[in-house]
mmJSON file of the N, C-alpha and C atoms, coordinates in Angstrom:
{"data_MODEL":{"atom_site":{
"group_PDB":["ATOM","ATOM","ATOM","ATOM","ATOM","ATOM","ATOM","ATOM","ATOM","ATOM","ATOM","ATOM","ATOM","ATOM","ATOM","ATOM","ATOM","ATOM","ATOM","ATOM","ATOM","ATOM","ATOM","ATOM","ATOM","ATOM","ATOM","ATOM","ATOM","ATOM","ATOM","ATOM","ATOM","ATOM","ATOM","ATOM","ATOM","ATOM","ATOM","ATOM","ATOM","ATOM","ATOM","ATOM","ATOM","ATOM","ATOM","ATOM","ATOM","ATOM","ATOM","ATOM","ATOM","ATOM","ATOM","ATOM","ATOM","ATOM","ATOM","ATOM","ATOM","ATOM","ATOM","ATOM","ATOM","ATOM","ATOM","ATOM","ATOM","ATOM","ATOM","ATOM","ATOM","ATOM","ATOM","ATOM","ATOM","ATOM","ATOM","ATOM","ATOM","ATOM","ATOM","ATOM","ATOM","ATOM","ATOM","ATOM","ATOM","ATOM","ATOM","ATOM","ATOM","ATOM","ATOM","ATOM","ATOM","ATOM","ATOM","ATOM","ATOM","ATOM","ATOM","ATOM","ATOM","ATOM","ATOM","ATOM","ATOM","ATOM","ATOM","ATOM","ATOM","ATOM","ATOM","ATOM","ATOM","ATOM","ATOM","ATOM","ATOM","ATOM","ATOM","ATOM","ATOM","ATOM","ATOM","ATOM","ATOM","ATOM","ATOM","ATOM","ATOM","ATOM","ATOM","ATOM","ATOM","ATOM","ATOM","ATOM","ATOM","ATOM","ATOM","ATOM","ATOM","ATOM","ATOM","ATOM","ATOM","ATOM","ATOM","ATOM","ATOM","ATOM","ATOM","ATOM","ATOM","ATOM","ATOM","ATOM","ATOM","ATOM","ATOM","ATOM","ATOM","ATOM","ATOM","ATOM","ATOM","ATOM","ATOM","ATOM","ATOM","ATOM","ATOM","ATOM","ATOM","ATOM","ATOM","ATOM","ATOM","ATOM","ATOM","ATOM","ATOM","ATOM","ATOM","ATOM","ATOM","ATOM","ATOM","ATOM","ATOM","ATOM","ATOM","ATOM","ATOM","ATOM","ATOM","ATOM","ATOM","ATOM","ATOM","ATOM"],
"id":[1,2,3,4,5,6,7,8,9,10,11,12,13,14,15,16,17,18,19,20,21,22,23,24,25,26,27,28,29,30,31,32,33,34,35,36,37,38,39,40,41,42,43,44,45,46,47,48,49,50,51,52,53,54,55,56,57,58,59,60,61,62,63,64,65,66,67,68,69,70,71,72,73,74,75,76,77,78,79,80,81,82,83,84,85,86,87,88,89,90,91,92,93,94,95,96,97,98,99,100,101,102,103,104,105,106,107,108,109,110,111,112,113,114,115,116,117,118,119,120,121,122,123,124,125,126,127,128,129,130,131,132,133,134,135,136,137,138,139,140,141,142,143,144,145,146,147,148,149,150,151,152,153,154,155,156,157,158,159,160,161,162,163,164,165,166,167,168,169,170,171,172,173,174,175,176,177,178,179,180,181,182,183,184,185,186,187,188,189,190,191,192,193,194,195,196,197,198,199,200,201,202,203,204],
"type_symbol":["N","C","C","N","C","C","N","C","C","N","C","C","N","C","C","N","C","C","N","C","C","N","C","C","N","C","C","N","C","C","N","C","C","N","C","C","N","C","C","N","C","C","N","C","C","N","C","C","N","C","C","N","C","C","N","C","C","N","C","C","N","C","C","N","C","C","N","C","C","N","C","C","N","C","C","N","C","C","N","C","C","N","C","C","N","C","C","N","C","C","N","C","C","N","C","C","N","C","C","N","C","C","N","C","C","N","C","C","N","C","C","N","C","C","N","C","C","N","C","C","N","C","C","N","C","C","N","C","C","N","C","C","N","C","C","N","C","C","N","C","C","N","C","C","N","C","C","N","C","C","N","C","C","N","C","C","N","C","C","N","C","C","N","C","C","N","C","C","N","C","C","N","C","C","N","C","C","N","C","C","N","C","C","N","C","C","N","C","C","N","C","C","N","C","C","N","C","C","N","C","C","N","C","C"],
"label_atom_id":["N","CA","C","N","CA","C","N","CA","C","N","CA","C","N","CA","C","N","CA","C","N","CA","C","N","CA","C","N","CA","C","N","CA","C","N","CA","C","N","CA","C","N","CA","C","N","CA","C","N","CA","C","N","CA","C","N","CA","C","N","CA","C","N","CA","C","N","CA","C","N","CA","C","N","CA","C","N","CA","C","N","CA","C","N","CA","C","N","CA","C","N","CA","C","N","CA","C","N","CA","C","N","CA","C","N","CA","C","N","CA","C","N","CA","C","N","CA","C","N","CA","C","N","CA","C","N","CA","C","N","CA","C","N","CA","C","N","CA","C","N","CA","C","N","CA","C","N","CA","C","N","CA","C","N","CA","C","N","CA","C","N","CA","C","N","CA","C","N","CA","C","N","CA","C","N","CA","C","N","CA","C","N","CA","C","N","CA","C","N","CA","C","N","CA","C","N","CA","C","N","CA","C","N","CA","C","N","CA","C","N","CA","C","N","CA","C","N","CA","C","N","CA","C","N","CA","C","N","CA","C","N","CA","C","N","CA","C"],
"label_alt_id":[null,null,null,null,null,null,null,null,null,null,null,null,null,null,null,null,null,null,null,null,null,null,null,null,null,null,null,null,null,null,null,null,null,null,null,null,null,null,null,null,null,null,null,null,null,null,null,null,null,null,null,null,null,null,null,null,null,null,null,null,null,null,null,null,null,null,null,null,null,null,null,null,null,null,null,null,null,null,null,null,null,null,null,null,null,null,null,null,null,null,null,null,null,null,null,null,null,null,null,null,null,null,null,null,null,null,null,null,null,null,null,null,null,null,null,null,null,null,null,null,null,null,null,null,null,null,null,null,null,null,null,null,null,null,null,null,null,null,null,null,null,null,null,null,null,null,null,null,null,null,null,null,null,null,null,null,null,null,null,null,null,null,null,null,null,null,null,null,null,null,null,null,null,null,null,null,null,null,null,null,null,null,null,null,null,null,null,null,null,null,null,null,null,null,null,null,null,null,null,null,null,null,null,null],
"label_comp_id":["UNK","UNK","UNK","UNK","UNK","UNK","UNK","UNK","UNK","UNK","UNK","UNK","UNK","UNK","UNK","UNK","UNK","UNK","UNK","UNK","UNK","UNK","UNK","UNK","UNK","UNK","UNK","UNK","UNK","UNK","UNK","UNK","UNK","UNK","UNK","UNK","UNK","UNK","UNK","UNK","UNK","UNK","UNK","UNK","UNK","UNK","UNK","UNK","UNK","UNK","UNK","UNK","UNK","UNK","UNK","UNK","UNK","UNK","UNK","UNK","UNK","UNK","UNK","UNK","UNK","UNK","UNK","UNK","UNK","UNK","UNK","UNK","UNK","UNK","UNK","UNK","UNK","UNK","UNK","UNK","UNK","UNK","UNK","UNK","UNK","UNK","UNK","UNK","UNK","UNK","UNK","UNK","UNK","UNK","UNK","UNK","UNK","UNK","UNK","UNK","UNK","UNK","UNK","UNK","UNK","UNK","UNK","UNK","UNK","UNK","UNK","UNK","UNK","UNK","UNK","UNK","UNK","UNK","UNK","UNK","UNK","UNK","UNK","UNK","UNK","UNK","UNK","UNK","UNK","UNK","UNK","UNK","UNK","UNK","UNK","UNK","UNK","UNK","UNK","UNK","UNK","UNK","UNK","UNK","UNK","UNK","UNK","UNK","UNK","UNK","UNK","UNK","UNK","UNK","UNK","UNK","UNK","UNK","UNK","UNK","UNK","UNK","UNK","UNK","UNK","UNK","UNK","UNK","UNK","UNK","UNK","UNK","UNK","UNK","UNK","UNK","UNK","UNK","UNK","UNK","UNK","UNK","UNK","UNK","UNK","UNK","UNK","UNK","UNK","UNK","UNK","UNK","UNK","UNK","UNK","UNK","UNK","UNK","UNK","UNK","UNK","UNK","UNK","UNK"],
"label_asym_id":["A","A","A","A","A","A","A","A","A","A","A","A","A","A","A","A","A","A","A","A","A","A","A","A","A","A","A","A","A","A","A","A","A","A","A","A","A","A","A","A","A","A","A","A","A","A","A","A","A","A","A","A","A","A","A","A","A","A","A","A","A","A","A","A","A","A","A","A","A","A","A","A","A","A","A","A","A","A","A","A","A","A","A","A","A","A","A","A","A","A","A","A","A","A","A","A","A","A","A","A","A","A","A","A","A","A","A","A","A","A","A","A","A","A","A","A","A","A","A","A","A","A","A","A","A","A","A","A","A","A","A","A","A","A","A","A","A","A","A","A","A","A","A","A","A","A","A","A","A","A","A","A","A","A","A","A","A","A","A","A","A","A","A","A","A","A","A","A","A","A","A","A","A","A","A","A","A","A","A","A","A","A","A","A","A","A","A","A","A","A","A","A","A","A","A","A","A","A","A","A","A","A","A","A"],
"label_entity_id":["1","1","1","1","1","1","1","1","1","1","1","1","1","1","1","1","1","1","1","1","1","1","1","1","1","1","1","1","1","1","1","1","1","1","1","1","1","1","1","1","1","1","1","1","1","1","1","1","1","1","1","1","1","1","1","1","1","1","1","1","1","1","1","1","1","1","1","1","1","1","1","1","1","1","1","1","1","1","1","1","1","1","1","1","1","1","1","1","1","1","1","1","1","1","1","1","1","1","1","1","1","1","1","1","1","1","1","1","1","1","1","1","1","1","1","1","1","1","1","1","1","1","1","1","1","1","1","1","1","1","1","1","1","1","1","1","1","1","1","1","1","1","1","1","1","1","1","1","1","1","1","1","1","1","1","1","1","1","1","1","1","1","1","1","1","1","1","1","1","1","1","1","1","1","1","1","1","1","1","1","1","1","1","1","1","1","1","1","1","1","1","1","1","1","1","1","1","1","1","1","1","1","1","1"],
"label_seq_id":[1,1,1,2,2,2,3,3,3,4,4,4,5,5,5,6,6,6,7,7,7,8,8,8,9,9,9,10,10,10,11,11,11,12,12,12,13,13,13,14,14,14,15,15,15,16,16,16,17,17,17,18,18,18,19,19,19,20,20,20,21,21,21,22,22,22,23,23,23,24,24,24,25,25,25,26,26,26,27,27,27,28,28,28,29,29,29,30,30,30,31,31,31,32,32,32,33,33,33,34,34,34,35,35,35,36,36,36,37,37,37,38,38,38,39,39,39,40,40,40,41,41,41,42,42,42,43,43,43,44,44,44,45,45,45,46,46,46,47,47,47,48,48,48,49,49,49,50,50,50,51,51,51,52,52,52,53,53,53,54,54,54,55,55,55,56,56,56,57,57,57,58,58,58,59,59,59,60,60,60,61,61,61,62,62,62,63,63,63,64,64,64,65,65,65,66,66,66,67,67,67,68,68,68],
"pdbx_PDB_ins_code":[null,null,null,null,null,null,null,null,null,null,null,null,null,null,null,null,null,null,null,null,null,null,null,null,null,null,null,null,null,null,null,null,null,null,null,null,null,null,null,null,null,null,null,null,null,null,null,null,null,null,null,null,null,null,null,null,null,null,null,null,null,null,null,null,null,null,null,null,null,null,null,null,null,null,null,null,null,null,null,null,null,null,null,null,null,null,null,null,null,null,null,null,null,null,null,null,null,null,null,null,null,null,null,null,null,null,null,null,null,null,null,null,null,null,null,null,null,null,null,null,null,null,null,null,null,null,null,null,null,null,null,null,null,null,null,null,null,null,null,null,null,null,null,null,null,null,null,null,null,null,null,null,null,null,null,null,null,null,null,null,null,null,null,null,null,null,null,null,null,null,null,null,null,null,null,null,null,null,null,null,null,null,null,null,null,null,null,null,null,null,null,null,null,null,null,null,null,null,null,null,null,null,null,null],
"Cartn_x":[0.835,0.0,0.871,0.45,1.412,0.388,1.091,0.466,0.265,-0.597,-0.915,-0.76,0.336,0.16,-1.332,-1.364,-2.879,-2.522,-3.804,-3.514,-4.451,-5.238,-6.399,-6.213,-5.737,-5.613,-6.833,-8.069,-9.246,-9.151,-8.065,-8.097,-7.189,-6.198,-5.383,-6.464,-7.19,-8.067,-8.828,-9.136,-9.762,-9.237,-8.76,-7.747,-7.447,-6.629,-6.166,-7.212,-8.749,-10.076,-10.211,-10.004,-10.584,-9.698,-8.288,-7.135,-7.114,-7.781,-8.028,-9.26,-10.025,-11.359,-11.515,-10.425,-10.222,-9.692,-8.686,-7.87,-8.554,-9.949,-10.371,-11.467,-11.694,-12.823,-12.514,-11.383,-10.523,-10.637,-11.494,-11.087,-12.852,-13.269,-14.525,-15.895,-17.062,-18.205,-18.639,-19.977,-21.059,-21.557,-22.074,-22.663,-21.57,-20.518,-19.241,-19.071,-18.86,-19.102,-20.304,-21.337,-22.803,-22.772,-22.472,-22.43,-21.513,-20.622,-19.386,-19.901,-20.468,-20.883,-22.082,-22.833,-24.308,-23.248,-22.11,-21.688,-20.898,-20.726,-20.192,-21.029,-20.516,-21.749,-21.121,-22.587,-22.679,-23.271,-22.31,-22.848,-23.783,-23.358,-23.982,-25.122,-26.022,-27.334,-26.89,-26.236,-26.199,-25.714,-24.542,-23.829,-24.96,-25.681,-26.801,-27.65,-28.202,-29.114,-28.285,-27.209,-26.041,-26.279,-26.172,-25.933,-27.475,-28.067,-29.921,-30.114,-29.682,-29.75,-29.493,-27.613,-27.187,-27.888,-27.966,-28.88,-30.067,-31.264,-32.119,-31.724,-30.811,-30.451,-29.831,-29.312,-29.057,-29.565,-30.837,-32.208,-32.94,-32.776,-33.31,-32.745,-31.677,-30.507,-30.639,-30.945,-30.993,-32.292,-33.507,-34.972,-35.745,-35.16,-35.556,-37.082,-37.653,-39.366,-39.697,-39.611,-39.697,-40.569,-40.805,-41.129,-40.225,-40.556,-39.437,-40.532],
"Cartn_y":[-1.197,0.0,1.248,2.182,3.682,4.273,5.232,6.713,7.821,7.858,9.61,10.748,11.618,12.558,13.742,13.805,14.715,16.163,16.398,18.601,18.484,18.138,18.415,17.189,17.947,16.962,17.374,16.548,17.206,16.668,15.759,15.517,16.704,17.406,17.894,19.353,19.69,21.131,20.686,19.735,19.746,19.815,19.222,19.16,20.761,21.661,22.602,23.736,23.758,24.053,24.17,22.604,22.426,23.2,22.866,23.704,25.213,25.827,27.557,27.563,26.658,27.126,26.908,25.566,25.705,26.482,26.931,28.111,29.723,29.467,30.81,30.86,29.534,29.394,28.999,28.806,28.569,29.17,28.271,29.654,30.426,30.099,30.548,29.917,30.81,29.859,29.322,28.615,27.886,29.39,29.855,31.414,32.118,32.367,32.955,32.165,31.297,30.395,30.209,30.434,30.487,31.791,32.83,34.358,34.079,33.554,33.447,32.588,31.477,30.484,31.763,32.292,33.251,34.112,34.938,36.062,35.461,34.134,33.72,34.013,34.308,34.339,33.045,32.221,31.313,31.306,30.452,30.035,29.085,27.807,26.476,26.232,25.742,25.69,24.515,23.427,22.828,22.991,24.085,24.625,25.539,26.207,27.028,26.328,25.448,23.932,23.582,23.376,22.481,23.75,25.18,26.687,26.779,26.457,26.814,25.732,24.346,23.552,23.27,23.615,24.045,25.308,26.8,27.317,26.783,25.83,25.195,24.816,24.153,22.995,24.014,24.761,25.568,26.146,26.518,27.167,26.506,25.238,23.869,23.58,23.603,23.566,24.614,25.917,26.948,27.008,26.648,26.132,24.973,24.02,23.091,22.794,23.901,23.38,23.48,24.255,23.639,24.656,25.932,27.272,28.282,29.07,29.804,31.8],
"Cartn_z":[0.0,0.0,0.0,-0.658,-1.046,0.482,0.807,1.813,0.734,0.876,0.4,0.911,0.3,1.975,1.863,3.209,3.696,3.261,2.942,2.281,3.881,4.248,5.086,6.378,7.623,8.997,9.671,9.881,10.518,12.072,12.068,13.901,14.371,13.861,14.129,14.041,13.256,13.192,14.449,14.91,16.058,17.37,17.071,18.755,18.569,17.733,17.566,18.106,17.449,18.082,19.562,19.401,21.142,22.207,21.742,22.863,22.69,21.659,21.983,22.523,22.567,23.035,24.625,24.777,26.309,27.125,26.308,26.83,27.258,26.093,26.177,27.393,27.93,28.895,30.237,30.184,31.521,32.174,33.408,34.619,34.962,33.982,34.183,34.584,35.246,36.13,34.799,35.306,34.177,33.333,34.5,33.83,32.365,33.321,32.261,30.843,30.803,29.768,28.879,29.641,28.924,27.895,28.881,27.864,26.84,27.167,25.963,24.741,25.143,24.093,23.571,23.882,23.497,22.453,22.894,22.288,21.056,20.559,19.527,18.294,17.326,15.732,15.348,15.333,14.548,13.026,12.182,10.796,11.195,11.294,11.613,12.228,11.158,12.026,12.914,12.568,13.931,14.841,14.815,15.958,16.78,16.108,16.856,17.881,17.125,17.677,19.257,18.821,20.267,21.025,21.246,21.54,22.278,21.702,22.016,22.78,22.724,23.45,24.786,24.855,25.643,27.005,27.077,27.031,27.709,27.206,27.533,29.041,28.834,29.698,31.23,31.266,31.874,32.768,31.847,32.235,33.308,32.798,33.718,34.594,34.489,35.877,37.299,36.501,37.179,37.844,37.463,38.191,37.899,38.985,39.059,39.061,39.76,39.055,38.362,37.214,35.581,35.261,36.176,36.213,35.337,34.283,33.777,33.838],
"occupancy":[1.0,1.0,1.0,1.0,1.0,1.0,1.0,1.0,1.0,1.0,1.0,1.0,1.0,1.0,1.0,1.0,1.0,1.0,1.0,1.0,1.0,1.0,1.0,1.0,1.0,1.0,1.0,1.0,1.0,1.0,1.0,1.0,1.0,1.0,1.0,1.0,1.0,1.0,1.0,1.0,1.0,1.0,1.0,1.0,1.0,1.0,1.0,1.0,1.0,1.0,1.0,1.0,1.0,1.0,1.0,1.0,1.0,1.0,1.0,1.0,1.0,1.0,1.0,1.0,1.0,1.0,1.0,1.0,1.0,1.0,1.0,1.0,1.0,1.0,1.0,1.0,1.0,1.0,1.0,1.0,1.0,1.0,1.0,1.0,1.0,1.0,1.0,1.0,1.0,1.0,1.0,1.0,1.0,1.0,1.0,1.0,1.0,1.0,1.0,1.0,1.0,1.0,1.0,1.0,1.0,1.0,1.0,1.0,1.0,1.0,1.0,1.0,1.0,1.0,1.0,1.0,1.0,1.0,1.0,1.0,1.0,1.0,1.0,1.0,1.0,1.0,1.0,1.0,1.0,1.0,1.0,1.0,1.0,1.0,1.0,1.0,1.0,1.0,1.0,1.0,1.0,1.0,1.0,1.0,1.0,1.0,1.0,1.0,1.0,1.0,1.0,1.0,1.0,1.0,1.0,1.0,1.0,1.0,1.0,1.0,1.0,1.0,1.0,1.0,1.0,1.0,1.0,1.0,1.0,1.0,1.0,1.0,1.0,1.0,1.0,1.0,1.0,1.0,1.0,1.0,1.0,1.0,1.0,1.0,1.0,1.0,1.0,1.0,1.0,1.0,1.0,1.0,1.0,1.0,1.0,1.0,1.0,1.0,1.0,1.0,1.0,1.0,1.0,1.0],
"B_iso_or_equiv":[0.0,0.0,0.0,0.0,0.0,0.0,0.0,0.0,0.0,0.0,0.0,0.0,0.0,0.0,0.0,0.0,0.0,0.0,0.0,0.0,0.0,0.0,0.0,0.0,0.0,0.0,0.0,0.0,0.0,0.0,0.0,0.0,0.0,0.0,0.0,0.0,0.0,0.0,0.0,0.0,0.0,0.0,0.0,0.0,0.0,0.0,0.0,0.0,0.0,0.0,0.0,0.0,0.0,0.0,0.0,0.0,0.0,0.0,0.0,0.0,0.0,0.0,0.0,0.0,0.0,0.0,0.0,0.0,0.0,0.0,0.0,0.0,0.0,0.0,0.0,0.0,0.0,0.0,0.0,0.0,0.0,0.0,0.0,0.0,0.0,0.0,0.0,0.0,0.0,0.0,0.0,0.0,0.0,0.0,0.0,0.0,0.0,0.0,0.0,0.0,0.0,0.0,0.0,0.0,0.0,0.0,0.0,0.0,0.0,0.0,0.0,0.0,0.0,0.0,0.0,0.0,0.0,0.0,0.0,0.0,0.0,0.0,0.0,0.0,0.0,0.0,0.0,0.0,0.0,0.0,0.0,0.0,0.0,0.0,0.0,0.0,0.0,0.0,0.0,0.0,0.0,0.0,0.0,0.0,0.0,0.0,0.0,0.0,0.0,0.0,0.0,0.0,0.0,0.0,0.0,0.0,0.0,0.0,0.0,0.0,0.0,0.0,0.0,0.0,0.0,0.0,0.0,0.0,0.0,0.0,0.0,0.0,0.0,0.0,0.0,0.0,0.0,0.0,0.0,0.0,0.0,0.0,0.0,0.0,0.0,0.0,0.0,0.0,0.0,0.0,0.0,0.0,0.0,0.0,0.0,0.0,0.0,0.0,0.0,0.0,0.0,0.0,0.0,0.0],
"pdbx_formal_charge":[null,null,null,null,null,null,null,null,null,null,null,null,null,null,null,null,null,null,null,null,null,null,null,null,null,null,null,null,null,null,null,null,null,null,null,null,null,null,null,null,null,null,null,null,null,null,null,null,null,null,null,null,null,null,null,null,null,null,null,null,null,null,null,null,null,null,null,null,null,null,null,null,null,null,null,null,null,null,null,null,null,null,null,null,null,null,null,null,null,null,null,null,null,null,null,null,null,null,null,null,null,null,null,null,null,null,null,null,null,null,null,null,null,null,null,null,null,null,null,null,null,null,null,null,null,null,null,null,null,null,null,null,null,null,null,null,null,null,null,null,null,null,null,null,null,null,null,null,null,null,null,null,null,null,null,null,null,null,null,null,null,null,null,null,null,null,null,null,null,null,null,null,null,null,null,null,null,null,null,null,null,null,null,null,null,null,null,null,null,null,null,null,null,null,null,null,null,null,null,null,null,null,null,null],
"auth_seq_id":[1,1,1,2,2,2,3,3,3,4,4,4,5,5,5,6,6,6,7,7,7,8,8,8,9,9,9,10,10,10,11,11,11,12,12,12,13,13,13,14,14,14,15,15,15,16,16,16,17,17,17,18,18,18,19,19,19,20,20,20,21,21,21,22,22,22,23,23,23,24,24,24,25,25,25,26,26,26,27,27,27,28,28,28,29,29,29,30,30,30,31,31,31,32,32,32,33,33,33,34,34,34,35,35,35,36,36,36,37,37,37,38,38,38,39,39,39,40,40,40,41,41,41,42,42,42,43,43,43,44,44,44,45,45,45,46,46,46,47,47,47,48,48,48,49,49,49,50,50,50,51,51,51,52,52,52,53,53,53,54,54,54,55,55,55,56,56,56,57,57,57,58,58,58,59,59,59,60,60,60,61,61,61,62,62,62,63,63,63,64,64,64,65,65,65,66,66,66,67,67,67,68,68,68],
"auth_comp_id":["UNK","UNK","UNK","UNK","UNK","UNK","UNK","UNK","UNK","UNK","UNK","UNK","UNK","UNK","UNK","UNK","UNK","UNK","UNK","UNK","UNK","UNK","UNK","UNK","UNK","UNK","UNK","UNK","UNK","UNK","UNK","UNK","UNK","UNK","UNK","UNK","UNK","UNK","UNK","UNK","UNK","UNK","UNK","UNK","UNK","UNK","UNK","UNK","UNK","UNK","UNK","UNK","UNK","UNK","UNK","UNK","UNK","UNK","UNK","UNK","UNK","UNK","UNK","UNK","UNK","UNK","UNK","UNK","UNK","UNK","UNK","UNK","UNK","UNK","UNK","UNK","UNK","UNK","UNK","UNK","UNK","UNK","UNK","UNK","UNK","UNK","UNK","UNK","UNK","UNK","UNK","UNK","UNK","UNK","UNK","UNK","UNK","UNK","UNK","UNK","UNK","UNK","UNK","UNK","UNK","UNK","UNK","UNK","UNK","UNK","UNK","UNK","UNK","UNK","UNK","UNK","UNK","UNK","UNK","UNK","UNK","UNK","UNK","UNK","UNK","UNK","UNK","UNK","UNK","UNK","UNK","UNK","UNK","UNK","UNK","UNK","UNK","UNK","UNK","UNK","UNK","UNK","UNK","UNK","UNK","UNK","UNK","UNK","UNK","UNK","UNK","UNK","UNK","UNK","UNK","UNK","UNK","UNK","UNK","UNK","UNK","UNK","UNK","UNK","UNK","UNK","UNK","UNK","UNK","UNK","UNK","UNK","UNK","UNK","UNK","UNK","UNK","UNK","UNK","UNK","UNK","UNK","UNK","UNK","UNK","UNK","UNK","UNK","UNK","UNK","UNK","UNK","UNK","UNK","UNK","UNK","UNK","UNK","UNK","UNK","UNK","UNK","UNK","UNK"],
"auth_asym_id":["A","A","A","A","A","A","A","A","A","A","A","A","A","A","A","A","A","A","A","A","A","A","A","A","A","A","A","A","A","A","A","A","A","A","A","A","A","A","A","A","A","A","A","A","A","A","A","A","A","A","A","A","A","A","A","A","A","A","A","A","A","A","A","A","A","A","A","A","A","A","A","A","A","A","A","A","A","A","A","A","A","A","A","A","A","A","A","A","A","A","A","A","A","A","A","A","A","A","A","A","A","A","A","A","A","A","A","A","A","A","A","A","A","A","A","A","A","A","A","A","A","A","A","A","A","A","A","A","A","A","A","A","A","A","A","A","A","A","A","A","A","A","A","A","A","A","A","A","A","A","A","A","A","A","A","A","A","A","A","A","A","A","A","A","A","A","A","A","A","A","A","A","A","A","A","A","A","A","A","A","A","A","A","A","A","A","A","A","A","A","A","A","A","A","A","A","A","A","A","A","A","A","A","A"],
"auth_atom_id":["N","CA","C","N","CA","C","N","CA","C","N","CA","C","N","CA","C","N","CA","C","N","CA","C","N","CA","C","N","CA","C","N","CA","C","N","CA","C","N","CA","C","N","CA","C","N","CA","C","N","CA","C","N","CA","C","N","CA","C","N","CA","C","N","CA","C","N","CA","C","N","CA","C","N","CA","C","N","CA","C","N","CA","C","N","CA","C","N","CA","C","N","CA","C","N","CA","C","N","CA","C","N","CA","C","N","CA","C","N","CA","C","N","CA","C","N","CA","C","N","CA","C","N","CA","C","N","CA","C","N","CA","C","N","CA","C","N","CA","C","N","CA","C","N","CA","C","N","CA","C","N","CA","C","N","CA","C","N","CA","C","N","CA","C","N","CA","C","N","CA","C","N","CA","C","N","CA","C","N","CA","C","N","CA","C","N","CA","C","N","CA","C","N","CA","C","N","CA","C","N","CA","C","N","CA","C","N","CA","C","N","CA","C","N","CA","C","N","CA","C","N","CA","C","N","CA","C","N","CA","C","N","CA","C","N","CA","C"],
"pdbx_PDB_model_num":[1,1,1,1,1,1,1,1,1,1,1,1,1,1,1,1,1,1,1,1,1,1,1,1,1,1,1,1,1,1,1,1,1,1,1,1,1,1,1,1,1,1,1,1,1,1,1,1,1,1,1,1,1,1,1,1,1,1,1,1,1,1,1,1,1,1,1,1,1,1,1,1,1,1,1,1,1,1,1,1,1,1,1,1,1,1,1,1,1,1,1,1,1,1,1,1,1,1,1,1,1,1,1,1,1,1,1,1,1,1,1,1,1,1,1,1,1,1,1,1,1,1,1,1,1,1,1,1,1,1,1,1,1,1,1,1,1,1,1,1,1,1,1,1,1,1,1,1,1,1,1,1,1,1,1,1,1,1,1,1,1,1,1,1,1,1,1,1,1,1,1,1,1,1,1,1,1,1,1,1,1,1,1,1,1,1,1,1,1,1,1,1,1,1,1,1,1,1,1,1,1,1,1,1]
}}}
């Protein structure tokens, strides 16, 4: 079998992702992090979806009787 070499490393764009995004949230409450994820512009409707979801869940966290 020949190797092909890669134009495009998508584990490496990720990991690369993930370690600025940790870096940028380090250190911070649930809250702090919530605004930050809110103040991002998203393209991705599914990134929005995970964002709105997220959010949700939060909401729920924050009153447990299911009162908003």
């Amino acid at each position: 079998m020949s190797k092909t070499e890669k134009k495009f490393d998508a584990v490496a764009m990720m990991r690369s992702i993930r370690d600025s995004v940790s870096a940028q949230i380090e250190g911070m409450t649930l809250e702090e992090e919530l605004a930050w994820l809110a103040s991002q512009e998203l393209t991705d409707p599914f990134l929005k979806g995970l964002r709105d979801r997220a959010v949700q869940q939060a909401d729920a966290a924050a009153d447990p009787s299911g009162r908003r």
